[in-house]
NUMI-837830 format. One record per residue (C-alpha): residue number from 1; x, z, y. Coordinates in steps of 0.02 Angstrom, whole numbers, plus 32768, in hexadecimal, padded with zeros to 4 digits. Example, Ala and Ser with C-alpha at 12.3 -4.5 7.8 and 13.67 -1.06 7.14 Angstrom:
# residues 2
<rec k="1" u="8267" w="8186" v="7F1F"/>
<rec k="2" u="82AC" w="8165" v="7FCB"/>
***
This chain:
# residues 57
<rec k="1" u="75C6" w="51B6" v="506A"/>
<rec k="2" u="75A8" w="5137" v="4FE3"/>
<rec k="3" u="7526" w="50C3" v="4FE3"/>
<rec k="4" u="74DB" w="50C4" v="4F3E"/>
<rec k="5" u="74F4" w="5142" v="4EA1"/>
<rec k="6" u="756E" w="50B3" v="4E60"/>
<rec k="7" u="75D1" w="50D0" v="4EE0"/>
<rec k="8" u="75D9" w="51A1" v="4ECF"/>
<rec k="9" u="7606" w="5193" v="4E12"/>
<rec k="10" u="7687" w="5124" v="4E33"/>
<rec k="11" u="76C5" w="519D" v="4EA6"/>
<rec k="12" u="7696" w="522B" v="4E43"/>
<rec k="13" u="7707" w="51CA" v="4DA9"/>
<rec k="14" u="77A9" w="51AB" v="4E17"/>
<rec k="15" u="77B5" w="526F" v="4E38"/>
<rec k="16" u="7790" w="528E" v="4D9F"/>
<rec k="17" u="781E" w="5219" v="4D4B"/>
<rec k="18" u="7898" w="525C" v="4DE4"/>
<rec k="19" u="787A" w="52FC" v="4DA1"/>
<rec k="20" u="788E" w="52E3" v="4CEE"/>
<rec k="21" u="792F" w="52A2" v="4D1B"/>
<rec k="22" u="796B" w="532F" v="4D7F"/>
<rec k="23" u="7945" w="53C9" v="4D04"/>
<rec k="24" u="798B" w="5367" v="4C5C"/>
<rec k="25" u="7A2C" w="53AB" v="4C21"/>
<rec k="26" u="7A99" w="5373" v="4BC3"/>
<rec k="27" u="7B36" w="53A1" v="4B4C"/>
<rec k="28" u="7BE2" w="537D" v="4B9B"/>
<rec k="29" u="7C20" w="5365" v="4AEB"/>
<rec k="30" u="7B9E" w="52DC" v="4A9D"/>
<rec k="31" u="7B25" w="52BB" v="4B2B"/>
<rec k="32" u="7A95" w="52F4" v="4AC1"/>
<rec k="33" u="7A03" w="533A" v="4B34"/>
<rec k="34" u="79C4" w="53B0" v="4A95"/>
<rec k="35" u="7A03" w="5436" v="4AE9"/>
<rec k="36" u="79CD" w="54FE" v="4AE0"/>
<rec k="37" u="79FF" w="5586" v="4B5C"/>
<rec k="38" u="7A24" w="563F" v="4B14"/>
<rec k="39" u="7A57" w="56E2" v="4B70"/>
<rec k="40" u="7AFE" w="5712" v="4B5A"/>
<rec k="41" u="7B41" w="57DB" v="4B31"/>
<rec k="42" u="7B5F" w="5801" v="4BE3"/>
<rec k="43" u="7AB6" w="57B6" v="4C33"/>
<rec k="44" u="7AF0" w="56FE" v="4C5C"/>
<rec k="45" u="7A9E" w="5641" v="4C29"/>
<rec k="46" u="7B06" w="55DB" v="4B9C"/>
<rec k="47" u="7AC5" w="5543" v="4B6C"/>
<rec k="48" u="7AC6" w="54FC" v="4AB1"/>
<rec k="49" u="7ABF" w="545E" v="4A6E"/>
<rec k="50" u="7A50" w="545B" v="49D2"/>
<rec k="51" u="7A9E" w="53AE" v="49A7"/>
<rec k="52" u="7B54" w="53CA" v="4999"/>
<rec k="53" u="7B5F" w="548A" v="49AD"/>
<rec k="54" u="7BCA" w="5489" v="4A46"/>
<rec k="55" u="7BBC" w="550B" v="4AB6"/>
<rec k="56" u="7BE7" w="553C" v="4B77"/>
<rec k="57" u="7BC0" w="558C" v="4C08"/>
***
């Protein structure tokens, strides 16, 4: 348990930053994180980059 309310939003920051890391995804092609995911004809998750256009699965 942290001693002071310092202390907690440090805590509170580190998951938070772990986190961020963890759910960014990024385009195999250019590495650009400006990334959007659509449904696909038979039910399944593509992804598309809205920088470059690339596209996968």
């Amino acid at each position: 348990m942290p001693a002071s309310i310092l202390e907690e939003v440090d805590d509170l920051l580190d998951v938070a930053q772990t986190c961020r890391r963890a759910t960014l995804l990024g385009c195999p092609s250019c590495g650009s994180v400006h990334v959007a995911q659509v449904l696909g004809d038979n039910g399944g998750i593509s992804y598309v980059c809205t920088a470059c256009g690339h596209s996968w699965s």
